[in-house]
N, C-alpha and C positions, 0 to 999 in steps of 0.2 A: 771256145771263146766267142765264135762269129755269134754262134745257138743261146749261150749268157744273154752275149748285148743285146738279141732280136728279141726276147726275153723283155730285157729291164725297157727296151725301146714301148714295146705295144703293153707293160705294165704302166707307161707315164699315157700316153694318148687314153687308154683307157682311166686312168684317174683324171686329165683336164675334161673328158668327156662327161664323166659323172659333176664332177664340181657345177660344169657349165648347167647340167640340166637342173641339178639342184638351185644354182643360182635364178635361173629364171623360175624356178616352184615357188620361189622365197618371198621375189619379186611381182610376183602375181601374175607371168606371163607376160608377151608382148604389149604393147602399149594398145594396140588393136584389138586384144581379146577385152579390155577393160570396161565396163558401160559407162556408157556416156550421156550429156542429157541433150536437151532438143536444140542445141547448137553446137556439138559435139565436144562439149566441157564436159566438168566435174558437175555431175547431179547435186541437186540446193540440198543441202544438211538441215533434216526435220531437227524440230526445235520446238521448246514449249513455251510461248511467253506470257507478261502483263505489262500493265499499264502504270509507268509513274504516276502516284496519285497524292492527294496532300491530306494531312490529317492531323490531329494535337498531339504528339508525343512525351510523354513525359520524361523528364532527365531523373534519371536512376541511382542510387550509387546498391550494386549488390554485392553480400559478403555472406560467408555461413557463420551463423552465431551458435551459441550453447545455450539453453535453457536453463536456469537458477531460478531457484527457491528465493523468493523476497527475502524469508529469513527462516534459518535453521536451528533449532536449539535441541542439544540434548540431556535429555529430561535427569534428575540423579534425586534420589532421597536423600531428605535433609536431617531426617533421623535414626538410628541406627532401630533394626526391629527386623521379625520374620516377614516375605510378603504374604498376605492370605488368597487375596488373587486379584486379578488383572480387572478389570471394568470395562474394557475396551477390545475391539475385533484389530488382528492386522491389518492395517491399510483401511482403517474407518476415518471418516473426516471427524474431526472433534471440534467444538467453540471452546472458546479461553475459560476454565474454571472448569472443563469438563472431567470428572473425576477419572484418574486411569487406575491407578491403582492403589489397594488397600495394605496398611499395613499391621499388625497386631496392635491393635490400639490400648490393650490392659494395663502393661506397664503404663503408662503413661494415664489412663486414668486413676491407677494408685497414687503416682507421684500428684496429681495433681488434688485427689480427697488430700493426701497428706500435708502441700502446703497450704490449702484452705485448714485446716486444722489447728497448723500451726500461726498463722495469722489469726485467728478465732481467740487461741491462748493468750497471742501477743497482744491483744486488743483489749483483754480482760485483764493484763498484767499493767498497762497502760492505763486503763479506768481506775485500777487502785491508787496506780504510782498518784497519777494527778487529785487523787483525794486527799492522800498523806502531803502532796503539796500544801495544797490549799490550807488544810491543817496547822503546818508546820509556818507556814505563812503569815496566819492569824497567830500564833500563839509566838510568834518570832517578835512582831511587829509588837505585842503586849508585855514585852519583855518573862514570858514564861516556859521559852524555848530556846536554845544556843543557836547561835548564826552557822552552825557547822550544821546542826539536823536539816535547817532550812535550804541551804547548799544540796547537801545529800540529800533531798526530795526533788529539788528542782533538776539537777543531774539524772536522777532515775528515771524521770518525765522525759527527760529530751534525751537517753540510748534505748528506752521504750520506742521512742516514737520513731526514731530509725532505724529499729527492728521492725518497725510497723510498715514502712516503705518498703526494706529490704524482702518482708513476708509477702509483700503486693505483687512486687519483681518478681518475687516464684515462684508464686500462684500464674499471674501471665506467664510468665517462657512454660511451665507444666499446660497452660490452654495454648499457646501456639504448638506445641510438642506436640501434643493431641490432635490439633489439627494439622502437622504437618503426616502426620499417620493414614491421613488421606492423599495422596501422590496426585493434584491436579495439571490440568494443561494448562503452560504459561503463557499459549499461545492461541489461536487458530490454526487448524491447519490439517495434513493430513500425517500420520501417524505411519512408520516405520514398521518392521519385525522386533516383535517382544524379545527383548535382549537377555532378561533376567526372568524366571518362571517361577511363577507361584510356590511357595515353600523354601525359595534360597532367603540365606541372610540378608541385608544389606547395611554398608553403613556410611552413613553422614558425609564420608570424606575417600568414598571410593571410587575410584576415576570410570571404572565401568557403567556406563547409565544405565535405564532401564528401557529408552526409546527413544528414538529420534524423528522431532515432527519438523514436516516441512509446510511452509505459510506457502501455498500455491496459488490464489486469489486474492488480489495481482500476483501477476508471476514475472518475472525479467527474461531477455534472452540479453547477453554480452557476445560483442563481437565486435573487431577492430577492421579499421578500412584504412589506407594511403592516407598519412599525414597531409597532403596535398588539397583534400577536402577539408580539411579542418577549418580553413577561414571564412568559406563558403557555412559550415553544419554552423557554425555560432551564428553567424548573421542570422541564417534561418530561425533560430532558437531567438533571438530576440525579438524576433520579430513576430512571434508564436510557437504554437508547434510545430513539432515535424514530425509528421508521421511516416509510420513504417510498416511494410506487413510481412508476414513470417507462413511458410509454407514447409511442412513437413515429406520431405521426398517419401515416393512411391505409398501420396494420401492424396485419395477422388477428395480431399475437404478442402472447402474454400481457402483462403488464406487467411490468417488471422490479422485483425489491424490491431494497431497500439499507437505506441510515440517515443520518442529520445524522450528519457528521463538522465544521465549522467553521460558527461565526457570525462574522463580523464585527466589527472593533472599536468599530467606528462606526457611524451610522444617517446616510447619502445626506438630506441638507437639502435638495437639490433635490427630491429624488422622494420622500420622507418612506418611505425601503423599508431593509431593512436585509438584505445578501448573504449568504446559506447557499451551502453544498456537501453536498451528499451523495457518498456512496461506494457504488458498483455491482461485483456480480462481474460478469466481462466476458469470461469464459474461450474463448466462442465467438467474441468479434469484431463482434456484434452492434450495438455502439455504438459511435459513431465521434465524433471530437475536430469540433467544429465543427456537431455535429448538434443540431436543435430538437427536446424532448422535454417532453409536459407530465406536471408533476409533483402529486402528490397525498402531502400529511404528515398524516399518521394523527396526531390529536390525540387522541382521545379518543371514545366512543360516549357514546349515551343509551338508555339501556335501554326498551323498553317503551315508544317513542315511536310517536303519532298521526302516521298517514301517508295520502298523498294519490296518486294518478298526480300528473306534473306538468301534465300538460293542464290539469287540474281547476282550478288556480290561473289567476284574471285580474286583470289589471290596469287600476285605476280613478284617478279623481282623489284620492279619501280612502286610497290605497295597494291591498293584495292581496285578495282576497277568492274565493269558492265560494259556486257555488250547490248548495243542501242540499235535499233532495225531502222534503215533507210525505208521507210512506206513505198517509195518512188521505186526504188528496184530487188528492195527485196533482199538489199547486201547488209552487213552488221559492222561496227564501227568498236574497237575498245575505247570504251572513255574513264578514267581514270573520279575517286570518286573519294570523299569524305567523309566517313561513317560518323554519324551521332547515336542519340541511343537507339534501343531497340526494344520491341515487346510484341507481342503475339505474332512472333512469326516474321515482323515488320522491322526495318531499320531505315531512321531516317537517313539522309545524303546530302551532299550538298558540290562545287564543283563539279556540277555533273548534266545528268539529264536532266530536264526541265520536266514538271507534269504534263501527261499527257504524251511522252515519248512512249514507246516500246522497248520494254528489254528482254532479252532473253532469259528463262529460266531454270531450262533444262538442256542437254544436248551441246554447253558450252566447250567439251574436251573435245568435238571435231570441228572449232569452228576456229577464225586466225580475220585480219584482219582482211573486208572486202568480200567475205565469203558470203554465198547466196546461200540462203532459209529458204526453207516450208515450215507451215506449221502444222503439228499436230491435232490430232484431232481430240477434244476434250474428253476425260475419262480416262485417260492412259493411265496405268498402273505404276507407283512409284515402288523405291526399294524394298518397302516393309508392308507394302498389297493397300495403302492408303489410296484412293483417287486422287490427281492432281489435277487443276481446271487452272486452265490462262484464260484473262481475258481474250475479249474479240478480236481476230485479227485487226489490219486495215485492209480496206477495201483496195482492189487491185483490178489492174488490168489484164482480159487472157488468163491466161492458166498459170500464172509465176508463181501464185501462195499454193498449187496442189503442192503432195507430198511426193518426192523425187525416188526412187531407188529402194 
């Protein structure tokens, strides 16, 4: 038993022994192995900064829109017949009246000799009728003829002559038929996959079209924003336009500009958002029906606004804030801040630093309130191998701005 306990005894000292050493590994060692800087503190925490500076900002509202066709029609013959063949390439731009496809036009120029033929009869059946009138008339009026022959002439005369209308009627619809055997564009625009192939039937009243052309010059992008703007977007709109521009993710191309052309009559109770359209010149083809493109509506600027990198700006429990560098000793200061908008990289601010402050840009997760800076030396390499450049330090006294540790 003595041999057990001596055992389980120098089994515990050797584990408080081990913990202990691990504890101080953990800890980094005694507080004397630790370095220190030239007053035996904590060395200043490098750090990248710039300068609050002031600039015209513009107020934004962004959303992703979808890209639509002005307007979409799909194409269908209007008369029953074989096709002979297409006119047209997939995916060729066409003008309005541009022929696409051909239909077997024969029948239809039979029907159509045939009622010129029969109007030609009826026209000569009419030239007698009104002779025998005329006749009947004269020999009516001299008492040499019965009042019934002269009836029966003037009657012949007048189901003539509306056989004579009715033969005109079907001569036209046989010339529209015939030219409906030509299958043109109702539209501008750019033209679909040939649906129906040279040789099938089609007819008059068959739900299957033969192409669908999309009007993509102008072109719309739709896309809805926070009902919230909406009293703001209409003012704008009365007051002109408002313009917007539309960038295609992962395109080196400029952005596209346009303008609100429609709001919406209604505001989406599900999604509290209320649907715009903009209008794009599209003359190159650029933008396509069905494509995701985000959009930016120029509201408005702010002149002369306090701006920041957005690096500069973190986020805390009590909201946004910046650390702001004391020139004087070299310490940083959380100041608490109110973001407006933002663009290239920039966000204006407001309760906050004034221009002409320094804030820190980089190097913010080892810094707390009071804590002393160096700054970096410009060129340092950022996450993705980009250079990052701060503005100029401020000048200092002695050696406070080198870089510490």
């Amino acid at each position: 038993m003595k041999t057990f306990s001596s055992r389980r005894l120098a089994l515990g000292v050797l584990l408080i022994a081990v913990g202990t050493g691990a504890y101080f590994m953990l800890a980094g060692g005694p507080s004397a192995d630790k370095p220190v800087g030239k007053a035996g503190g904590k060395p200043p925490t490098p750090v990248m900064v710039a300068k609050v500076t002031t600039r015209t900002m513009p107020v934004t509202i962004r959303a992703i829109g979808t890209i639509q066709a002005l307007a979409t029609v799909s194409v269908r013959s209007r008369v029953d017949g074989q096709i002979m063949e297409a006119a047209f390439t997939e995916g060729q731009t066409v003008a309005k009246g541009d022929p696409l496809f051909h239909i077997d036009p024969r029948p239809f120029q039979a029907r159509l000799r045939e009622a010129e033929a029969n109007l030609t009869r009826d026209r000569a059946n009419l030239e007698k009728a009104q002779g025998d009138f005329q006749r009947y008339q004269s020999l009516s009026g001299k008492g040499f003829s019965s009042q019934q022959k002269f009836e029966e002439a003037r009657a012949a005369v007048n189901g003539l002559s509306a056989t004579i209308r009715a033969g005109q009627a079907a001569v036209d619809i046989a010339k529209l038929n015939l030219e409906f055997a030509t299958v043109r564009a109702p539209l501008g625009g750019r033209t679909g996959s040939v649906l129906v192939q040279a040789g099938n039937l089609v007819k008059a009243d068959d739900p299957q079209p033969l192409v669908v052309i999309n009007q993509v010059d102008p072109i719309l992008a739709a896309l809805s924003v926070p009902e919230s703007h909406l009293a703001e977007i209409k003012r704008r709109l009365a007051e002109g336009t408002l313009a917007v521009e539309a960038t295609v993710p992962d395109s080196k191309r400029p952005p596209v500009r346009g303008r609100v052309v429609f709001i919406n009559n209604a505001v989406d109770t599900q999604t509290g958002t209320i649907l715009l359209k903009a209008e794009f010149q599209n003359g190159d083809g650029f933008l396509t029906p069905g494509q995701f493109v985000r959009v930016v509506i120029e509201m408005d600027s702010i002149e002369n606004a306090a701006v920041v990198p957005e690096r500069a700006v973190q986020t805390g429990q009590k909201g946004n804030y910046v650390f702001v560098v004391n020139p004087a000793d070299l310490t940083v200061q959380p100041k608490p801040v109110t973001l407006g908008p933002s663009v290239d990289g920039f966000v204006a601010i407001s309760d906050g630093p004034k221009p002409g402050d320094t804030v820190v840009t980089d190097g913010q997760l080892r810094l707390f309130k009071g804590a002393k800076v160096s700054f970096k030396a410009d060129g340092a390499k950022g996450p993705k191998g980009e250079k990052r450049t701060g503005d100029a330090a401020p000048a200092t006294d002695g050696g406070a701005g080198k870089a510490g540790g």
